[in-house]
N, C-alpha and C positions, 0 to 999 in steps of 0.2 A: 783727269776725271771729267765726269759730262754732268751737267746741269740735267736736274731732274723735272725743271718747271719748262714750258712750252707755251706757244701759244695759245689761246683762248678760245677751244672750237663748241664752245658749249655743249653741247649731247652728243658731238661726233667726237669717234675715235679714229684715229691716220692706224692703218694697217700698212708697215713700211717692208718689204723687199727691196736687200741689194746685189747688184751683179758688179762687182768688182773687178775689173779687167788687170794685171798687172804684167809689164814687161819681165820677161824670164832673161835675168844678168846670163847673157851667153854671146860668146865671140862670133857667132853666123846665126843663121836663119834658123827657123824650124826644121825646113824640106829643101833647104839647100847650103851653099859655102860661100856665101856671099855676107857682106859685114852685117852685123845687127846694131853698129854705132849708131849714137844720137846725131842727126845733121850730115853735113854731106852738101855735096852740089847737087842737085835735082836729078836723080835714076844714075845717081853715082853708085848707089848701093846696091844693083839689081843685077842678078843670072839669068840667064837662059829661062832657066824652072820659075823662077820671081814672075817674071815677066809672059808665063804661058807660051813660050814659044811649044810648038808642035813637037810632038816624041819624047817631049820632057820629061823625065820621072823622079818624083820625091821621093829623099831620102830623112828619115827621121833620125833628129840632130839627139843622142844620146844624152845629152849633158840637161838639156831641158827637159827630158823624161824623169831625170837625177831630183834636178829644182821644183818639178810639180811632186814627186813622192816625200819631199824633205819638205814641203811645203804641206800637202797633205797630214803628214805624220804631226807635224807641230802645229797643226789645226784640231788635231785629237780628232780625227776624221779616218773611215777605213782607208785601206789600201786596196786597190782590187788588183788582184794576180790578173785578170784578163780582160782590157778593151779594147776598143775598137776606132779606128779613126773612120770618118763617115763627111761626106759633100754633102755643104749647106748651101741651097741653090737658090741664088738670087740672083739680079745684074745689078752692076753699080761699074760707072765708068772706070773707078779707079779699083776695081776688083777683075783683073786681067785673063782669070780663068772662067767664070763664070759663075763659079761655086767658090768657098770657104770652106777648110778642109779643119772641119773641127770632129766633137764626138759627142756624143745624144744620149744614147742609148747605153751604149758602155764606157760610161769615161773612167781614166785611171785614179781618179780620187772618188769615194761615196760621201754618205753622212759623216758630220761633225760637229763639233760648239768650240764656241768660244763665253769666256765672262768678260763681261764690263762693267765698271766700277763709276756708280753715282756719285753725286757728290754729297750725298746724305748717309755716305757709308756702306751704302745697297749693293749688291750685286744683280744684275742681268745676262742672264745665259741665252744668247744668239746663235738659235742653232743654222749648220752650213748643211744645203743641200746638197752643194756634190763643186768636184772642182775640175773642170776639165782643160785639155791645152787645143789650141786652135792657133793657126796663122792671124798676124792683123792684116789687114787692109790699105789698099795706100791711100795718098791724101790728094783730096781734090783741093784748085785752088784756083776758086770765083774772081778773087780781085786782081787779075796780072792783066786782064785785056777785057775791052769793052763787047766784046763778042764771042769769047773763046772762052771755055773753061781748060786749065794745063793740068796735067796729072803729073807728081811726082811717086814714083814705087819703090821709094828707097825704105820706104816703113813697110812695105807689101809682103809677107811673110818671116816678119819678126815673131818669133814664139809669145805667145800671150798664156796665161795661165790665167781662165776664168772661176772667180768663186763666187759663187750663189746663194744669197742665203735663204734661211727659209723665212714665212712672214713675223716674222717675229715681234720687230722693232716697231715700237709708237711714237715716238716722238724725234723729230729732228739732231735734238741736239744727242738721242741715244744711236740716232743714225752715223753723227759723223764721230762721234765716241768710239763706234764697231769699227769705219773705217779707218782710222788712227792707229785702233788696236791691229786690224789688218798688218798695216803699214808698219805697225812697231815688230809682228812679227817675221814679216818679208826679209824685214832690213836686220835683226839679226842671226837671221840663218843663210843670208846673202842669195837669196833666191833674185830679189830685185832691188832697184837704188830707192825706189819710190818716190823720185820725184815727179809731183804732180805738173807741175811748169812746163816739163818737159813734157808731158804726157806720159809718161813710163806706169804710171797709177792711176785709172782713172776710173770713174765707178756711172755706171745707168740706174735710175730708184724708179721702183714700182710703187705706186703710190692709189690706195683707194680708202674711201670714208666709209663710216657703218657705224651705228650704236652699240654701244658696247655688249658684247655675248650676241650680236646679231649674224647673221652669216656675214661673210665677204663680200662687201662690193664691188663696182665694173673699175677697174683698174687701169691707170694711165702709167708709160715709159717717158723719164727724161731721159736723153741720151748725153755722155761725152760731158760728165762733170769732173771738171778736174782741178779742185781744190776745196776741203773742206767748208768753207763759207759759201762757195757755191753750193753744193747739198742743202746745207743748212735751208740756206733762202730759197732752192729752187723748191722744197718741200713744203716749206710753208707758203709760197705763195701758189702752188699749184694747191692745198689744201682748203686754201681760201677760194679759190675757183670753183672746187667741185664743192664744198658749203654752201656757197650763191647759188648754184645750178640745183643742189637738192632742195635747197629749202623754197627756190621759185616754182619746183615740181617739177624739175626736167630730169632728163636723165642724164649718165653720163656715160659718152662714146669711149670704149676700148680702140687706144690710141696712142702713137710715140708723140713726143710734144719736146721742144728744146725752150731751155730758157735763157729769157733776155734781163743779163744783172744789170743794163742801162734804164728798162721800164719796169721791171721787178714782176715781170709773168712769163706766164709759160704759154707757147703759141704750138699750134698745131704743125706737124711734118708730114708723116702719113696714121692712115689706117694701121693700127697695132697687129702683127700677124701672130698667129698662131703655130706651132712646131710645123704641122703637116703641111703649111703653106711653102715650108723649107724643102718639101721634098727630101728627105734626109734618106743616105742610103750609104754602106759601108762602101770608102772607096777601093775600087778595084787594083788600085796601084800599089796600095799601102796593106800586110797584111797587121793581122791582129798581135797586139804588142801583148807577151806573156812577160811575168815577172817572177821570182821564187820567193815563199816566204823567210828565205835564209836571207837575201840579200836586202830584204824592206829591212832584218832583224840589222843587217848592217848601215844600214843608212836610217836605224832607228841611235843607234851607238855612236854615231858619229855630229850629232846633231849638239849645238852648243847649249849653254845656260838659256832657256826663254825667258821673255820678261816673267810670266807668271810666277817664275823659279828663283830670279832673281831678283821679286818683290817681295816674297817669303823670305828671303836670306835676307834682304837688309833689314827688313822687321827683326830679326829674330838674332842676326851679328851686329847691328848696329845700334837695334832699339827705336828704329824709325817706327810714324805712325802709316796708315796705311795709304792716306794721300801722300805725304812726303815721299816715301818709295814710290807711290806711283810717277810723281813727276820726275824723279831721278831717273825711273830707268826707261821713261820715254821714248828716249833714242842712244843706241851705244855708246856715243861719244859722251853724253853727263853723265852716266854713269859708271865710264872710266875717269872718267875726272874726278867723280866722290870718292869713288876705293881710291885712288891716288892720295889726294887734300886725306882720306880718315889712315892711311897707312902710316900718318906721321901727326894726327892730332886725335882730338877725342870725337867721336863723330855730332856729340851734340853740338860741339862749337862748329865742325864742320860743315853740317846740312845746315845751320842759320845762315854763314855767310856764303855758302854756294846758291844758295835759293832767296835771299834776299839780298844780300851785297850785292855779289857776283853778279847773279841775274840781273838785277837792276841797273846798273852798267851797262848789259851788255843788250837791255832792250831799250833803253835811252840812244844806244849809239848804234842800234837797228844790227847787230851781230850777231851771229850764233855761239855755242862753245866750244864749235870748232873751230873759228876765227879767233877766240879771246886773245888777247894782248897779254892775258895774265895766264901762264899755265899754270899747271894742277900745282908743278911741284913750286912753284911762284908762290901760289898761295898758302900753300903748306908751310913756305919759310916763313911767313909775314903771320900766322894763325899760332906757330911754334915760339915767336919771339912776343906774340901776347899771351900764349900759355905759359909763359916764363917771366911774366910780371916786365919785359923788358921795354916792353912799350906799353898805351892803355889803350881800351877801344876805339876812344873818339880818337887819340895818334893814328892807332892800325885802319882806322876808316881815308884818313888824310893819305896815309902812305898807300893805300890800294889805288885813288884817285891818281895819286903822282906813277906809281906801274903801269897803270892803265895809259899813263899818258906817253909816259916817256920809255916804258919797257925795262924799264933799271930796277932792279933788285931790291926785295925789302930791308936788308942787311943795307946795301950801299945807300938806299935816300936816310933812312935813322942815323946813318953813320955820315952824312953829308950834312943832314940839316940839326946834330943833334939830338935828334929826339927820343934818348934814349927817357926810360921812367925814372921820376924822381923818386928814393924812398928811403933819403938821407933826411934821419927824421927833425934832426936842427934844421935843416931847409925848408920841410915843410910847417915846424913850427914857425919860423918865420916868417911867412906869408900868412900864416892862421891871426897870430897875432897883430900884424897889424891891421887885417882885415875884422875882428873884433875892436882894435881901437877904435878906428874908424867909421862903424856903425855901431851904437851903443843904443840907439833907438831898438834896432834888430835884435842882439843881445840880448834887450830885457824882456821882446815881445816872446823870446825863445823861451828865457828863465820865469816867465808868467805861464807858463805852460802851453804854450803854440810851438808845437814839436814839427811840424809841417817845415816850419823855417831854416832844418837841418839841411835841407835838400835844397835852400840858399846860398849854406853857408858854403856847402860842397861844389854849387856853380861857382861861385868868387874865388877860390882856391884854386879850381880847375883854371878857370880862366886867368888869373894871375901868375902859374905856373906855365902857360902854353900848353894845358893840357898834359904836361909830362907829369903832376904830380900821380904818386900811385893813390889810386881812388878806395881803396881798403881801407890804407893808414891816413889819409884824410879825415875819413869817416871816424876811426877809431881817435886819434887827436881832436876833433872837434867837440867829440861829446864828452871829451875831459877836460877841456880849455872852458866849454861855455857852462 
């Protein structure tokens, strides 16, 4: 969920737009059959066609036409039967044809929304203006020689699936909320891996100020952010630039700007353009991509549980609240891990120690759930052997510690170190007893009416016993012994 508080722009309100660029999961290129892998040796990845050589001609890679419609559809966005792929004409060193062969005018996704969940309980509807596929670009690279810049094109027509949204968004932290939500929906329809690191997810924010119900103001481009915290900060700190500049009386230039997370601002690139400055014109190579509504109907059918669907089901099978599902079904993997751990306990004990045990461990020791040490069904033995009174918490806390460490089973450390639960009740009267001989002070502060002190007596028992006493029949023997 996203934080509903922001920074402090006093009378101004952030008018946020995002263009979301995300790598389309496909074995080749857009417009050609050359790999679409991450990495590589430098124009290891590049065709004929990649590369512009002359008489080249693009061929559009089916499978990412497949990932933009299944992408589309689970964005609750139309589907258009009919666009158009169209040359985006600009130079750039590492842009080998001259043009960017993306779509304008008619791309294959239109309007859409998505909702995003405050953390006040709120909902936010982000509406998407349109979602279209374009080639990427390859990569320049300044730092290899003191006079040279080297181009490698092994990213140079990798399918992109661009989504746009409309202005919607005010505040940063609802900005990287959207993108999240983006990214949770990419990553379970397998359209993309979304990793930002990698650049495979990477988003540009349109960013301008204005009082609130006032018109739109002159709007600035970050380009090429690629991890949530970068958004976050490059929005507010380009927010707080255009605040100085208004409130000095200046104005402010329509403009791409990158930013720097070492001085925490955002610096001038060029002059922001406009559509028409792209020269935009369908390309003559590539004709116009027709679709049937029978087949959208089938690749409507074939689309898996979305999180939005499968935030409702665990509210409603589980009895989660509406943050707790929200964090479970974050990313596929926690939330095969829950249904796993609730297929074999009760899910209220479940989500406590998946989302605080669990988690806690696993952010202490910098891991995700899909690294954990402790699988699902790991955890489900050691949650089953404290739903069976066999162990007690603070035991079942110690024995996650020692799985986490050592990988061994919750069955074999109880059954190695012992620790099974005590609820032999001569045993624990044993230790009751002599723990009342032995403070009689305590005793009488109890029998004067200081009932607080029960919760004493239960430490000392506990602690006397190693923890293995059962904490029920404790409780129940102490307040007939004292």
């Amino acid at each position: 969920m996203s934080k509903i508080t922001d920074i402090d722009l006093g009378e101004w309100e952030m008018v946020i737009g995002l263009e979301v660029h995300a790598q389309v999961l496909s074995v080749s290129k857009l417009f050609s059959g050359a790999s679409a892998a991450f990495g590589g040796e430098p124009n290891d990845h590049v065709s004929i066609v990649d590369a512009a050589m002359p008489g080249m001609l693009p061929v559009l890679n089916e499978a990412a036409l497949h990932h933009a419609v299944r992408a589309g559809l689970a964005l609750n966005a139309k589907i258009n039967t009919y666009s158009v792929f169209a040359r985006k004409n600009y130079f750039y060193a590492d842009l080998p044809q001259g043009y960017q062969i993306s779509q304008y005018e008619y791309p294959i996704v239109g309007e859409g929304a998505i909702d995003i969940a405050l953390d006040d309980g709120s909902i936010r509807t982000i509406g998407i203006e349109r979602l279209h596929l374009e080639q990427d670009a390859g990569k320049s690279l300044h730092d290899q020689h003191p006079q040279y810049s080297y181009i490698d094109l092994n990213r140079s027509g990798v399918p992109l699936m661009e989504i746009v949204s409309k202005p919607d968004i005010r505040s940063s932290y609802e900005a990287t909320a959207y993108v999240r939500k983006i990214a949770n929906i990419l990553d379970y329809i397998g359209a993309c891996d979304v990793n930002m690191s990698q650049g495979s997810l990477r988003a540009d924010v349109n960013i301008s100020l204005r009082r609130p119900n006032e018109e739109f103001g002159t709007r600035t481009e970050i380009k090429n952010l690629n991890s949530l915290k970068g958004i976050r900060q490059a929005i507010e700190a380009e927010a707080w630039r255009q605040k100085s500049l208004l409130e000095a009386g200046e104005s402010i230039k329509q403009e791409t700007r990158l930013f720097d997370p070492v001085k925490m601002e955002t610096r001038s690139l060029r002059s922001k353009e406009d559509a028409h400055d792209y020269r935009y014109f369908p390309d003559p190579d590539l004709l116009p991509v027709t679709i049937t509504e029978d087949w959208i109907a089938k690749v409507q059918s074939e689309l898996p549980e979305l999180p939005d669907q499968k935030i409702a089901r665990f509210q409603n099978d589980y009895g989660l609240s509406a943050y707790d599902a929200d964090v479970l079904v974050a990313d596929q993997t926690t939330a095969r891990y829950f249904e796993t751990v609730c297929a074999s306990v009760t899910p209220k004990i479940a989500v406590n120690w998946v989302m605080v045990e669990l988690f806690g461990r696993l952010n202490k020791a910098d891991l995700s759930v899909q690294d954990s040490p402790v699988s699902a069904e790991g955890l489900a033995e050691l949650l089953g052997l404290l739903e069976k009174n066999t162990i007690s918490g603070r035991v079942a806390k110690d024995v996650l510690d020692t799985m986490f460490s050592t990988g061994k089973s919750a069955s074999q450390i109880v059954q190695e170190q012992g620790l099974e639960q005590v609820s032999d009740t001569s045993a624990i009267e044993a230790i009751i007893d002599q723990i009342i001989t032995e403070n009689p002070d305590q005793v009488q502060k109890y029998r004067d009416g200081n009932e607080r002190l029960l919760g004493w007596f239960v430490g000392q028992v506990m602690k006397q016993s190693g923890g293995k006493a059962n904490p029920g029949m404790v409780n129940q023997l102490l307040k007939q012994k004292l």
